[in-house]
One Martini backbone bead per residue (centre of mass of N, CA, C, O) as a GRO file, in nm:
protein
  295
    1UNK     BB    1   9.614  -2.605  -3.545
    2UNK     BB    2   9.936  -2.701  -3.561
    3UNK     BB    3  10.111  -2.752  -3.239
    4UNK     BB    4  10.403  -2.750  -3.353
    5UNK     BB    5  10.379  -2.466  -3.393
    6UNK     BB    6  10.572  -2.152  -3.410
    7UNK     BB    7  10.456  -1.825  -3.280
    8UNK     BB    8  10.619  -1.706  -3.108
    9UNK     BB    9  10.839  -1.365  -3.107
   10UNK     BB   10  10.918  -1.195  -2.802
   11UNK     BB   11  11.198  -1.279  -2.901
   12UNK     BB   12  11.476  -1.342  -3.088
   13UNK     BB   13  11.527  -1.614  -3.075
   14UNK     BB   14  11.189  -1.671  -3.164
   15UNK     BB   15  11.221  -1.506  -3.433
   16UNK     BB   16  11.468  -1.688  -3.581
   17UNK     BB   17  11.293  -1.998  -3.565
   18UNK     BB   18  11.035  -1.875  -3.724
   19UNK     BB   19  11.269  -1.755  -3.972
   20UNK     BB   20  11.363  -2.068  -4.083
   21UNK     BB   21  11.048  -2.194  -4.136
   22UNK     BB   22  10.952  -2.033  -4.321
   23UNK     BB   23  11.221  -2.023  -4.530
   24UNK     BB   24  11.148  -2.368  -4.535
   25UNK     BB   25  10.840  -2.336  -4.677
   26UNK     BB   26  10.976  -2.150  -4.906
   27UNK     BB   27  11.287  -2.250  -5.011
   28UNK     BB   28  11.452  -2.059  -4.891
   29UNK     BB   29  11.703  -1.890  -4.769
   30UNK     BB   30  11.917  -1.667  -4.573
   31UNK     BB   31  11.822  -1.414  -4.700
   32UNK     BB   32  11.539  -1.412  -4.623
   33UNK     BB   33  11.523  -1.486  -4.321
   34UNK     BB   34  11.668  -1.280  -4.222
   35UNK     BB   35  11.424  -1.057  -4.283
   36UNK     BB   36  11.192  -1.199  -4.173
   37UNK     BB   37  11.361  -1.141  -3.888
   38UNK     BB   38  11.346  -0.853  -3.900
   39UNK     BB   39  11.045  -0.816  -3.955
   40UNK     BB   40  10.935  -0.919  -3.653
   41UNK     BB   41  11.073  -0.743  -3.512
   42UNK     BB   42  10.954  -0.485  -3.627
   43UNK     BB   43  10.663  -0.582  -3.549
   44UNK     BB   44  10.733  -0.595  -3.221
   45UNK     BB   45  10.809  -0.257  -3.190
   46UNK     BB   46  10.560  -0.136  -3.379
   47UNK     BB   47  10.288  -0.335  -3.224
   48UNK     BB   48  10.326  -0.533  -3.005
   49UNK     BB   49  10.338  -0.790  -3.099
   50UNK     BB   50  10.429  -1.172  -3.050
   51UNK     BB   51  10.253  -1.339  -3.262
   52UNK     BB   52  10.094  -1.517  -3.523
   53UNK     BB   53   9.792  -1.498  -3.407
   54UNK     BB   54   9.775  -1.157  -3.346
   55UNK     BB   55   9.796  -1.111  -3.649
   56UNK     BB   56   9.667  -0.842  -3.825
   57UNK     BB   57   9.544  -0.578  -4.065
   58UNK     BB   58   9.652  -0.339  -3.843
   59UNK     BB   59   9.970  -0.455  -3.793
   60UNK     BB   60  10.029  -0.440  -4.123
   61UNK     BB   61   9.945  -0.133  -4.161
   62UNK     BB   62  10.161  -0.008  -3.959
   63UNK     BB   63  10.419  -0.140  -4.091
   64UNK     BB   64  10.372   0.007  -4.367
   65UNK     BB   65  10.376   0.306  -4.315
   66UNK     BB   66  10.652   0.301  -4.142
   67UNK     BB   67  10.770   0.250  -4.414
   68UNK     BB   68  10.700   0.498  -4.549
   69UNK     BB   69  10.806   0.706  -4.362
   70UNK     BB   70  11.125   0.597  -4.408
   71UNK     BB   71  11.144   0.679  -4.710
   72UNK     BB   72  11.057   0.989  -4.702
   73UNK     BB   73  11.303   1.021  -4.455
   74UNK     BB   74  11.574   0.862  -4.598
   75UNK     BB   75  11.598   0.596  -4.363
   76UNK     BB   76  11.512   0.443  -4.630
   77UNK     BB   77  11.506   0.229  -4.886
   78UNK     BB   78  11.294   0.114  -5.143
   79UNK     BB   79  11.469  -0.141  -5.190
   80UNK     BB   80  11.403  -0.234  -4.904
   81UNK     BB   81  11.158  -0.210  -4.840
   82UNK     BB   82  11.064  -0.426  -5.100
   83UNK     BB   83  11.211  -0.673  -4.920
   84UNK     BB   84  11.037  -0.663  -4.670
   85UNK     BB   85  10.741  -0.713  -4.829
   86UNK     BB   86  10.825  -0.978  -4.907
   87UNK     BB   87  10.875  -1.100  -4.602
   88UNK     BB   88  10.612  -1.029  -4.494
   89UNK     BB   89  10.426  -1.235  -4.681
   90UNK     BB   90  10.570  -1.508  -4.616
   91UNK     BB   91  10.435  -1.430  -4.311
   92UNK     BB   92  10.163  -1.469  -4.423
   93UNK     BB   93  10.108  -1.707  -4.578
   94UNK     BB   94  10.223  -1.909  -4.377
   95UNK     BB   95   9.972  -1.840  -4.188
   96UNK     BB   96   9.758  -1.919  -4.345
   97UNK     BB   97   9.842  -2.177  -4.383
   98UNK     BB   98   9.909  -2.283  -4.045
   99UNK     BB   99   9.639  -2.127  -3.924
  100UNK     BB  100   9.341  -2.097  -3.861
  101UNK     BB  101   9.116  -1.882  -3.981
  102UNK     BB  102   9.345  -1.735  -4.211
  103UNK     BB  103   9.296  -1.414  -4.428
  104UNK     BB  104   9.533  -1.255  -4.526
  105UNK     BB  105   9.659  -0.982  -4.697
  106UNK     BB  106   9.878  -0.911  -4.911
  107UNK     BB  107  10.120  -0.689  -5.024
  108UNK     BB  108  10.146  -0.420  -5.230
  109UNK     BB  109  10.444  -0.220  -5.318
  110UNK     BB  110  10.256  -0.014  -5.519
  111UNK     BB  111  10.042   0.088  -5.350
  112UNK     BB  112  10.279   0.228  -5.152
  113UNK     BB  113  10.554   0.316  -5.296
  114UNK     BB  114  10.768   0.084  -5.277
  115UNK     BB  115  10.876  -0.009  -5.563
  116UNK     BB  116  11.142  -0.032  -5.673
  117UNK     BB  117  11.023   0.105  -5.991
  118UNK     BB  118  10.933   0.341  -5.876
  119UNK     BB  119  10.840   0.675  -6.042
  120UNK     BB  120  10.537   0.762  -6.002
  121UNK     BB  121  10.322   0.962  -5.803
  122UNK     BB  122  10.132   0.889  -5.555
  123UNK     BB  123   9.790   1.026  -5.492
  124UNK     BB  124   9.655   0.997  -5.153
  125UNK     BB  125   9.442   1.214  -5.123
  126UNK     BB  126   9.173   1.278  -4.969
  127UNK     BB  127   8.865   1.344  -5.070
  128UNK     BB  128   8.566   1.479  -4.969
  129UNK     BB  129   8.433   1.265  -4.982
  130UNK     BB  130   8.563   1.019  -4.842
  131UNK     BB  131   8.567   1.135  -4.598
  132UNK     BB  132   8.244   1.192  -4.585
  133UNK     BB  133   8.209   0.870  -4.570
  134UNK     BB  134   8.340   0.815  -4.310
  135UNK     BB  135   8.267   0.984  -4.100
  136UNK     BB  136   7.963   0.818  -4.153
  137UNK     BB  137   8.065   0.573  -4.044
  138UNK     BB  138   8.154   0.661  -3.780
  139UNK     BB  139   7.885   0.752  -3.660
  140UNK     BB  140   7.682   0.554  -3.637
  141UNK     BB  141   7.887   0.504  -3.401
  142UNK     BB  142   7.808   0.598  -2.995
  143UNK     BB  143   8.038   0.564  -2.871
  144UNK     BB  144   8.363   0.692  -2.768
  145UNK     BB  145   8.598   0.600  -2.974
  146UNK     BB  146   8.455   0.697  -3.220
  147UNK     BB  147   8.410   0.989  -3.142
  148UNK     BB  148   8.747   1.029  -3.127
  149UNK     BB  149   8.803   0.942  -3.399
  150UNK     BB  150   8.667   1.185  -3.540
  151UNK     BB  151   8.843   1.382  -3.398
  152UNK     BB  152   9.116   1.294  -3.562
  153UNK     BB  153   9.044   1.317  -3.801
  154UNK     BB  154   8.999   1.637  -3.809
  155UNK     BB  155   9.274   1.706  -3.747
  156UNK     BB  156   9.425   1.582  -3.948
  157UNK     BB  157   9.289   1.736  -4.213
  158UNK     BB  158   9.347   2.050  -4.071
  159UNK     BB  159   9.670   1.976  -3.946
  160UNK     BB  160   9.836   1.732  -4.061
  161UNK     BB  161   9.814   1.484  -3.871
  162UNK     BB  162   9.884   1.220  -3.742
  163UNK     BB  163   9.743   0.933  -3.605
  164UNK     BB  164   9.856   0.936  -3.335
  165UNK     BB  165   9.904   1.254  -3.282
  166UNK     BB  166   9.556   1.261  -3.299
  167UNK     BB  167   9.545   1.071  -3.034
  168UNK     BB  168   9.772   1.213  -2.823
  169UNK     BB  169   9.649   1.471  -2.792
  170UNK     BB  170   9.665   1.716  -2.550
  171UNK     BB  171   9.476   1.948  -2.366
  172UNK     BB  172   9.674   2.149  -2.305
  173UNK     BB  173   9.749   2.187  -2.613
  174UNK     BB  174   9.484   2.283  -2.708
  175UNK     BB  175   9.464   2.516  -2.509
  176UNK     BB  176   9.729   2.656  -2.593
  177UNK     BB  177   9.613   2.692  -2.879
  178UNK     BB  178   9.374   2.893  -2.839
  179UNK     BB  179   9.551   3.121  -2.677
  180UNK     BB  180   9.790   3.124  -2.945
  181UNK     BB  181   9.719   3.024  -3.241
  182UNK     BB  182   9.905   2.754  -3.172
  183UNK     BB  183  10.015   2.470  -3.253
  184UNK     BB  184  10.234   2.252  -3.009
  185UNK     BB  185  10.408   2.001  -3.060
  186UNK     BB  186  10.529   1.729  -2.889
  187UNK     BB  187  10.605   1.400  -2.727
  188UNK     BB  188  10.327   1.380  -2.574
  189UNK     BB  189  10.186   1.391  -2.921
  190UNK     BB  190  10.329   1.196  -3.078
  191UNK     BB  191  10.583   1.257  -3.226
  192UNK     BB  192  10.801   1.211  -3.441
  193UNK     BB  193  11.134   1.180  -3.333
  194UNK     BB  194  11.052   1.402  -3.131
  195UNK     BB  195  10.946   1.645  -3.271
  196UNK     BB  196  10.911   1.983  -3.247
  197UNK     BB  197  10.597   2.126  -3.405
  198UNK     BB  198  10.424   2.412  -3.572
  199UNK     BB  199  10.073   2.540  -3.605
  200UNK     BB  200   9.889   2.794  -3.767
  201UNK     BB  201   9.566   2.924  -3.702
  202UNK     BB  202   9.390   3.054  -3.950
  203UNK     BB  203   9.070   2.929  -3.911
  204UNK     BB  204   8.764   2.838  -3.748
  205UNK     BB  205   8.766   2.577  -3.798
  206UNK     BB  206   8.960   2.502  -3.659
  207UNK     BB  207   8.857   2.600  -3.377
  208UNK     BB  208   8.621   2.429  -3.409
  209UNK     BB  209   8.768   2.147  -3.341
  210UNK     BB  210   8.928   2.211  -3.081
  211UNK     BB  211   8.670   2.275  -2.894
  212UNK     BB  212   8.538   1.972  -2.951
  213UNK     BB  213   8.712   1.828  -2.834
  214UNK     BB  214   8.811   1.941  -2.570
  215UNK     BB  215   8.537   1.915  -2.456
  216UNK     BB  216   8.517   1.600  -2.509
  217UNK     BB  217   8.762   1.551  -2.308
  218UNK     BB  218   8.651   1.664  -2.054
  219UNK     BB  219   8.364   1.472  -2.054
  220UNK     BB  220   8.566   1.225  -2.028
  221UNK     BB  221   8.832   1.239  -1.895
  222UNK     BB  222   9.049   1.317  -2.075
  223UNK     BB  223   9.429   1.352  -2.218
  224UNK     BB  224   9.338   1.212  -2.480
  225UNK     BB  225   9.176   1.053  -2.769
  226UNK     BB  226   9.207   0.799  -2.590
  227UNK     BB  227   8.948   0.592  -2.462
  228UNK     BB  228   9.170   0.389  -2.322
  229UNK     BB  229   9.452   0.240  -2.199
  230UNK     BB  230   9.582   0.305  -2.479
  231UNK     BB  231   9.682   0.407  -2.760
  232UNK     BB  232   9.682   0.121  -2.923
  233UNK     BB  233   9.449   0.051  -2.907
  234UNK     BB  234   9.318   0.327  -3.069
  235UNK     BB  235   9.467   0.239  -3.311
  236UNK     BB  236   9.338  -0.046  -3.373
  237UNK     BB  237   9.049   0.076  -3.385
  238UNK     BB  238   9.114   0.243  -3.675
  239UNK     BB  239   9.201   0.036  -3.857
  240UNK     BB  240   8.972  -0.099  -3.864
  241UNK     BB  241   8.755   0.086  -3.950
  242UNK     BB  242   8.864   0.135  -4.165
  243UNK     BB  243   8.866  -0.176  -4.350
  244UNK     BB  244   8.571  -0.195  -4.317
  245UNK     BB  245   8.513   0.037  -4.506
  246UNK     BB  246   8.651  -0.051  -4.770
  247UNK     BB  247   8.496  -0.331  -4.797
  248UNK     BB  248   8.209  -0.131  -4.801
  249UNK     BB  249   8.351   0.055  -5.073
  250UNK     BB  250   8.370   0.104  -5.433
  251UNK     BB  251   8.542   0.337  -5.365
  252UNK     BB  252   8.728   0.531  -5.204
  253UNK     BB  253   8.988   0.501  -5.004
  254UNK     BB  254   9.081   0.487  -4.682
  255UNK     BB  255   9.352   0.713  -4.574
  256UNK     BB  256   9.515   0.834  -4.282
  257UNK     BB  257   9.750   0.988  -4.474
  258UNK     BB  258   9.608   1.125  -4.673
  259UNK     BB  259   9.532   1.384  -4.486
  260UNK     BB  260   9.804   1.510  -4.534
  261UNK     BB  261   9.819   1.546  -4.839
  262UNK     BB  262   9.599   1.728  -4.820
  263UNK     BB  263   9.698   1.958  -4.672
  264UNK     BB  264   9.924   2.003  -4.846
  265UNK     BB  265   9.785   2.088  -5.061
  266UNK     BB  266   9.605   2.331  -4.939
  267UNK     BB  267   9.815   2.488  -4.881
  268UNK     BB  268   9.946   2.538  -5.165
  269UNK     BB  269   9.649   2.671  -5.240
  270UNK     BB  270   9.697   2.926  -5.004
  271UNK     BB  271  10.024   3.005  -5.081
  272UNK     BB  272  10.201   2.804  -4.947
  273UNK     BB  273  10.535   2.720  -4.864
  274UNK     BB  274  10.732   2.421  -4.925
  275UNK     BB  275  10.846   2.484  -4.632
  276UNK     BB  276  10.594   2.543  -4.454
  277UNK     BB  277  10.503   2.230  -4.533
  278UNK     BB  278  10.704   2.079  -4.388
  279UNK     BB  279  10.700   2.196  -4.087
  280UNK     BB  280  10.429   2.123  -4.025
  281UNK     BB  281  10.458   1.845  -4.100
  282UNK     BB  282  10.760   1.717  -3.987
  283UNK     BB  283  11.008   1.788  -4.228
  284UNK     BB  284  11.362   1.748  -4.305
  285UNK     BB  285  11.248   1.801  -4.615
  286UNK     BB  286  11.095   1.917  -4.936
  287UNK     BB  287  11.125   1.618  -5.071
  288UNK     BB  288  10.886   1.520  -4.886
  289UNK     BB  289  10.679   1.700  -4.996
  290UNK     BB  290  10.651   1.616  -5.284
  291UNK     BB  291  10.517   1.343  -5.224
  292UNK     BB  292  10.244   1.519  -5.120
  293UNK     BB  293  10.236   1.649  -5.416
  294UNK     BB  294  10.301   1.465  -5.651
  295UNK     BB  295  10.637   1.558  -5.771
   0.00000   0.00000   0.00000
């Protein structure tokens, strides 16, 4: 690595001076560079990065999902959005050339739905072959991590929540959930923008995915499904996880947004009105849950 390159971005200052730097790197003027700097902020807000040698394919991952969760909810426009991968990418590109042994990939902002001038819907749930070699390729490892997010990732799938969400959801919640056949979501389970949103449990599988979460948390003295020190451990080790698996096979990605998407379709296959998935989503209008049914 270079000596002279400053990599911290701490704070605004630290990084003002590198968003000035990237954007001299690569021949661009004030508009670019304002971005980047737009962008290394939301990096270091949504992720706790702070270091340009710290940024992984999970916090980058994290950042775009971020961004598409903001398009979906009306509070950034496709435009913008496309705007920022743009200088997102400015951002891997520098890191590759200036820092050794970095080969982060660029993000193609039509993969994610993100393009000026996207039309068509991506459909991007999860299919059940894909869920099923994703669990297996979890189950391999018989850690503590591992085994919690197999239970996070059955909770996406079956409930619909985020993966924040299934990752802090609360003992207390589960317990709550059981005997009122309500899962009842507040602010202590990670619910985006604060807002508490409740989900009725329909059938046994739904039963039987809480109490075996439940049970695995009393048995490891847990209050939420991160058995680490922070909630962001455990969830950048499910994207880790996820990114292994994408590599090591030739078929279907897996996305953990997706499980939401497949949530959302078999719900409307069950014959719930868009209204009723909406609410179960936290989504605050059902023009965004079209988007989860790819219409």
């Amino acid at each position: 690595m270079n000596r002279k390159i400053q990599t911290s971005f701490k704070n605004e200052h630290k990084t003002s001076y590198i968003a000035r730097f990237i954007a001299k790197d690569h021949n661009r003027g004030h508009a670019i560079e304002n971005k980047i700097e737009t962008v290394l902020n939301q990096l270091r807000e949504t992720t706790n990065v702070k270091n340009l040698q710290k940024i992984e394919t999970q916090h980058i991952q994290a950042y775009v999902d971020t961004l598409s969760d903001r398009v979906e909810d009306k509070s950034l426009t496709r435009t913008t959005a496309a705007t920022y991968i743009t200088a997102l990418n400015r951002i891997i590109e520098y890191i590759n050339s200036h820092l050794e042994d970095r080969n982060l990939k660029t993000i193609s902002a039509s993969e994610y739905n993100l393009s000026r001038t996207q039309n068509e819907r991506i459909n991007r749930a999860v299919d059940e072959n894909t869920h099923n070699k994703f669990m297996s390729y979890i189950e391999r490892s018989n850690d503590i991590q591992s085994q919690a997010l197999s239970y996070s990732v059955q909770l996406q799938r079956e409930f619909g929540l985020r993966l924040r969400e299934s990752i802090q959801i609360q003992t207390n919640t589960i317990q709550k959930a059981l005997r009122t056949n309500i899962l009842h979501l507040t602010k202590k389970d990670g619910v985006k923008s604060a807002r508490p949103r409740q989900i009725n449990i329909r059938n046994n599988t739904q039963k039987e995915i809480l109490k075996n979460a439940l049970q695995f948390m009393k048995d490891n003295r847990l209050k939420s499904l991160a058995p680490t020190n922070t909630i962001r451990q455990q969830y950048n080790y499910a994207e880790r996880v996820r990114q292994d698996f994408n590599k090591s096979t030739d078929s279907s990605k897996m996305d953990y947004h997706g499980e939401r998407y497949h949530y959302a379709q078999m719900r409307i296959q069950e014959g719930a009105t868009k209204q009723e998935v909406s609410q179960e989503l936290g989504h605050n209008r059902e023009s965004i849950t079209n988007i989860y049914l790819a219409k």
